[in-house]
C-alpha positions in Angstrom: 6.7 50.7 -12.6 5.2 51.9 -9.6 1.8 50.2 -8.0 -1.4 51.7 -7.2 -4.7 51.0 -5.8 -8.3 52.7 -5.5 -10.4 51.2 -3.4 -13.8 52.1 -3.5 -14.6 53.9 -6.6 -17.8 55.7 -5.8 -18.2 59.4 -6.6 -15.2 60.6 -4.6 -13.1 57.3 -5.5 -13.5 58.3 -9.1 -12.4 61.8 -8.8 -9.3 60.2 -7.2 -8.5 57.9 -10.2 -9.5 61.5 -12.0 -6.9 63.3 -10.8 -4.1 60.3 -10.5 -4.4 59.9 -14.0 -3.1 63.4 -14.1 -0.1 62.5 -12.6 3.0 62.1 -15.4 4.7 59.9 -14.1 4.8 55.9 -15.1 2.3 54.2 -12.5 -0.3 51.2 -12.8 -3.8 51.7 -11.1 -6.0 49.2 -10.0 -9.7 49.9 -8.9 -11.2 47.9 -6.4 -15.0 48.1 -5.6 -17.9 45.2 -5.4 -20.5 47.2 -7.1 -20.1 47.0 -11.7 -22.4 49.8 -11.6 -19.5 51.9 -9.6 -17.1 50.7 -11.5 -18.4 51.7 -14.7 -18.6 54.9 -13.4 -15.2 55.3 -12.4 -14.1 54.2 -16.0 -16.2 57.1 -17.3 -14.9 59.5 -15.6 -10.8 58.2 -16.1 -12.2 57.9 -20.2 -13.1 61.8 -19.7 -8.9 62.6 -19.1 -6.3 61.9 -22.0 -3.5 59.8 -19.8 -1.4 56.6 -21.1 -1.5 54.7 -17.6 -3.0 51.8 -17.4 -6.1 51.2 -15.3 -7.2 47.5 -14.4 -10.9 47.6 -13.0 -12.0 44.5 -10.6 -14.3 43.4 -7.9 -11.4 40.7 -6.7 -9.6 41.1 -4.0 -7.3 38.1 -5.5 -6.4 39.8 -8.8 -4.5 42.5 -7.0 -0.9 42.6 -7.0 1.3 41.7 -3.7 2.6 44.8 -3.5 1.4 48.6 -3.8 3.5 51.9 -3.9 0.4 53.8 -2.9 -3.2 52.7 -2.0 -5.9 55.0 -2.0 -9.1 54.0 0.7 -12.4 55.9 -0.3 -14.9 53.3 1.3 -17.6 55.0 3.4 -16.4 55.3 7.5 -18.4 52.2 8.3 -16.3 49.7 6.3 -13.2 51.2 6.3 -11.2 49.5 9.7 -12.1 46.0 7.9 -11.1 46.9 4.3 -7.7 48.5 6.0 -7.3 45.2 7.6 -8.2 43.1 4.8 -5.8 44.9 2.5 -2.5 44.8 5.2 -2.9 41.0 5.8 -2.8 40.2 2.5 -0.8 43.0 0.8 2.8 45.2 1.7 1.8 49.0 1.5 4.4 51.9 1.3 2.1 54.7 1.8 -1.9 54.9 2.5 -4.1 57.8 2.2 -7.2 57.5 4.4 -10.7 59.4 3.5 -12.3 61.2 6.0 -14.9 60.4 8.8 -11.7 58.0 9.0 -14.0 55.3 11.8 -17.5 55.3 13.3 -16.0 54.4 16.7 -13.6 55.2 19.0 -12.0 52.3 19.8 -10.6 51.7 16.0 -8.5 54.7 16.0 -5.8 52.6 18.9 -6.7 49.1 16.7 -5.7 50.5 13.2 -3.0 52.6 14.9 -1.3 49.3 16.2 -2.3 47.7 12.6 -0.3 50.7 10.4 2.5 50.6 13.4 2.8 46.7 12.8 2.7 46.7 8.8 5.2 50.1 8.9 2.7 51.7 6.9 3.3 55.9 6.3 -0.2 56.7 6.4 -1.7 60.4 5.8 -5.7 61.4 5.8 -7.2 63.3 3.0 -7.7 66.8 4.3 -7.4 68.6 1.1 -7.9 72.3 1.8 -4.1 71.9 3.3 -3.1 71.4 -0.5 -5.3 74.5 -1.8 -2.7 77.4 -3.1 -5.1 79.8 -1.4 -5.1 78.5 2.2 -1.5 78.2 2.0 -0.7 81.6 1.0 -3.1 82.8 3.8 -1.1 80.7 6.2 2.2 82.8 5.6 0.3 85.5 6.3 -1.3 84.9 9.6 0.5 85.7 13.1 0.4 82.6 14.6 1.7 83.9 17.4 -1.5 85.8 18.7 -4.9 84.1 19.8 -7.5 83.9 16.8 -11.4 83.3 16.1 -12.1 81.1 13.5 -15.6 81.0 12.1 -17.5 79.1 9.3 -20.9 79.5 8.5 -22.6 77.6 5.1 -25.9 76.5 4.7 -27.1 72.6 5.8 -23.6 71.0 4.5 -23.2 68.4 6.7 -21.6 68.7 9.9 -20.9 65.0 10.7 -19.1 64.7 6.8 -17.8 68.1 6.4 -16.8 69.4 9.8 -13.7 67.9 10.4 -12.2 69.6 7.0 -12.9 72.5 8.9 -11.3 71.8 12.3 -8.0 70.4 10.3 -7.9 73.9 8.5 -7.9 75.8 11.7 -5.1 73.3 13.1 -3.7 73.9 10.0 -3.2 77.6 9.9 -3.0 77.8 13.6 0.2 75.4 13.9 -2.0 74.6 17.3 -4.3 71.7 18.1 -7.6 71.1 19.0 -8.0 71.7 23.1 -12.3 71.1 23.3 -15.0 71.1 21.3 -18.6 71.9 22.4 -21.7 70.5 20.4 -24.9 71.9 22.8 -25.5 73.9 19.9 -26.0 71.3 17.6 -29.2 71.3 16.5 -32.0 68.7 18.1 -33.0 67.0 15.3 -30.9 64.6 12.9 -31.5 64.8 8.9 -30.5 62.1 6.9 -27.2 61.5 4.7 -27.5 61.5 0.8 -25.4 58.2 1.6 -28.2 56.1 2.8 -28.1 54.4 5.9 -26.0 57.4 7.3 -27.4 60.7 9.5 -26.2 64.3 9.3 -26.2 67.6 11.9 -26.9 71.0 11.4 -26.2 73.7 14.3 -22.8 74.9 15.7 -20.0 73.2 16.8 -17.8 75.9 19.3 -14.2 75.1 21.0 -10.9 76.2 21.3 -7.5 75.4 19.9 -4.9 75.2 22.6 -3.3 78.6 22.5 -6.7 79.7 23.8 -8.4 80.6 20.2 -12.0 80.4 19.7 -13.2 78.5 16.9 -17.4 78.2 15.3 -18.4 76.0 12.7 -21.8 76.6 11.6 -24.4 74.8 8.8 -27.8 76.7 8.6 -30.3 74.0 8.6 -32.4 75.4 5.5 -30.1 77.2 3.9 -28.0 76.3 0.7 -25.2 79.0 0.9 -21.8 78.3 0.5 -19.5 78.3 3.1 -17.7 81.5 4.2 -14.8 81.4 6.7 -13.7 84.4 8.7 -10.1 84.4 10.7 -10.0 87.3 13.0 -6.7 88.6 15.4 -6.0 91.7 16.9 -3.8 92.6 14.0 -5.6 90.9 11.0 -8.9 90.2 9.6 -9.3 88.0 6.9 -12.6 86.8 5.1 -12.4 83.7 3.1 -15.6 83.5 0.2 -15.3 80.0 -1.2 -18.4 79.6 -3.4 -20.3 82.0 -5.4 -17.4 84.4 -6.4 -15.1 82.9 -4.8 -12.8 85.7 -2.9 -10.1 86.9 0.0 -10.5 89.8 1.7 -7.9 91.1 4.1 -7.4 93.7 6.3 -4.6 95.0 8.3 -4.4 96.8 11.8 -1.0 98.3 9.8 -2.9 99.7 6.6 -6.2 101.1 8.8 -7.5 97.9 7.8 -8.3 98.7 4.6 -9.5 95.9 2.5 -7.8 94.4 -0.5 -8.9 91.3 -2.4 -7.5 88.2 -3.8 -9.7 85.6 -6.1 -9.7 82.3 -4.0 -9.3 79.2 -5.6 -11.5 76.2 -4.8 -9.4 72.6 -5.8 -11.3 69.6 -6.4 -10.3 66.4 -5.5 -9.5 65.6 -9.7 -7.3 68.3 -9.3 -5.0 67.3 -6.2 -4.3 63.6 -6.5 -1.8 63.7 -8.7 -0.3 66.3 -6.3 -0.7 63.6 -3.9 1.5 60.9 -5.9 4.3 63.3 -6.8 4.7 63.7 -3.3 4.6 60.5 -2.3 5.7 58.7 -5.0 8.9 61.2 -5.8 9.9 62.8 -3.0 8.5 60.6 0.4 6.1 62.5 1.9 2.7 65.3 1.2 1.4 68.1 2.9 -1.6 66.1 4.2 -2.0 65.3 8.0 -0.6 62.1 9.1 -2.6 59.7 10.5 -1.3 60.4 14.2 -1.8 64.4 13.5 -5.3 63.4 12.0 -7.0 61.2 14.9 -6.6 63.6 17.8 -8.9 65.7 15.8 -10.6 62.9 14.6 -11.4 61.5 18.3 -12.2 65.1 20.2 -15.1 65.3 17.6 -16.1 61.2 17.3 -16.5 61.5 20.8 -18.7 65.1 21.7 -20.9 64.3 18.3 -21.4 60.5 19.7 -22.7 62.4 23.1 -25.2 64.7 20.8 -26.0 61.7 18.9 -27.0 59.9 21.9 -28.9 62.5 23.5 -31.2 63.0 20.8 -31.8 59.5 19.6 -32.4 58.1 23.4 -29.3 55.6 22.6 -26.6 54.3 24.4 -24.6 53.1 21.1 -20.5 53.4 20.6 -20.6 54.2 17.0 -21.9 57.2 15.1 -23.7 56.7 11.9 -21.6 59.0 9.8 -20.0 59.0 7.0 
């Protein structure tokens, strides 16, 4: 029977065992977290799902198994280096999926890198809007092969959480990769995290991808609306509605860019996972990024938010309090 592990079962650790649950093939799952209260929680949430897996809840690192098929890490950014570490010395890995801000400081990306390199651990990092039917039907659509703008613009979502979904999605529909990012429109003042002990940004991020397309991400410090995203060529126009009623609208150079609409489907995490394990579990391999694909994103915007964070707070520091 195949192996696997959840560790940290917090709200989006629990939407993970949620949606692995889902998945119909034979698998054990163990749940790892220090905190009853989260665990209880967790086994909540896998009691509201009909499944015949079974589920072993503990707060011991020793009553885990040797071995794991495929181990999920949802741990907030400022633990996670050490919990990957803990769980490779002691444990052989086939496949790892990392949440997202993966570290709080540059100098982990190289250290875990060498660590996943040593253990020959596949590793991927939960970007999930790759695995959303919508996104990838709008990806066979767009001309790659012409310069974009991609925008976003939501209201006071979190930059320092949420931003780096974004920039994956433009890499993602681009086929290109991050070539700057700029943060002096990030706004001067920091908020705090609902995850306490963490900060958040509103403002605009601005860069470019390195075909030479212009990318904004913008959260409206204030403001609670739900994130629109708006891909722009000289042959195509597409606007991308993800919350209220949910839509896609595109237009075409070719048609006198007259609009026509599709309904756009948001996919919760409950809804992917077990997407996740079929993937890696049957066939070898998911449509998430891979850990090398993920951290040259992951470092262009660790380091130019680090800069931001810095000039507003008056510090010097090497790690960024988000999460």
């Amino acid at each position: 029977m195949k192996t696997s592990l959840i560790i940290g079962a917090g709200n989006l650790g629990s939407r993970h065992l949620q949606g692995l649950v889902k998945y119909l093939g034979q698998i054990e799952i163990y749940v790892l977290d220090p905190s009853i209260d989260s665990l209880k929680v967790a086994e909540d949430r896998e009691n509201e799902i009909t499944h015949k897996h079974k589920v072993i809840y503990t707060k011991s690192w020793e009553a885990l198994p040797d071995f794991f098929d495929m181990v999920i890490i949802a741990t907030n950014a400022n633990i996670r280096e050490t919990v990957i570490r803990k769980l490779l010395e002691h444990h052989k890995v086939r496949f790892l999926i990392l949440e997202k801000v993966l570290f709080q400081e540059l100098v982990a990306y190289q250290r875990v890198d060498d660590l996943l390199v040593l253990h020959n651990v596949i590793t991927y990092v939960n970007h999930p809007r790759r695995m959303f039917e919508s996104y990838n039907n709008l990806k066979l659509k767009i001309e790659t092969n012409r310069q974009s703008l991609f925008s976003v613009v939501g209201g006071n979502w979190g930059i320092g959480c949420n931003a780096l979904h974004l920039l994956d999605l433009f890499v993602y529909l681009s086929g290109k990769k991050l070539q700057d990012i700029n943060a002096d429109s990030i706004d001067d003042e920091l908020l705090e995290s609902s995850r306490k002990g963490f900060v958040e940004f509103t403002g605009t991020l601005t860069g470019h991808l390195t075909d030479g397309s212009f990318f904004s991400i913008s959260s409206l410090k204030g403001e609670t609306s739900s994130i629109t995203a708006i891909i722009f060529n000289n042959e195509q126009r597409f606007l991308i509605q993800e919350g209220g009623t949910p839509q896609v609208y595109e237009l075409e150079k070719k048609n006198l860019f007259s609009c026509k609409n599709d309904d756009f489907k948001f996919q919760y995490q409950s809804e992917l996972t077990a997407n996740i394990a079929v993937g890696l579990l049957e066939n070898g391999f998911c449509t998430l990024p891979t850990y090398d694909e993920a951290r040259h994103t992951h470092e262009f915007f660790l380091r130019i938010m680090l800069e931001k964070y810095n000039k507003i707070t008056g510090l010097q520091t090497t790690i960024l309090p988000i999460t």
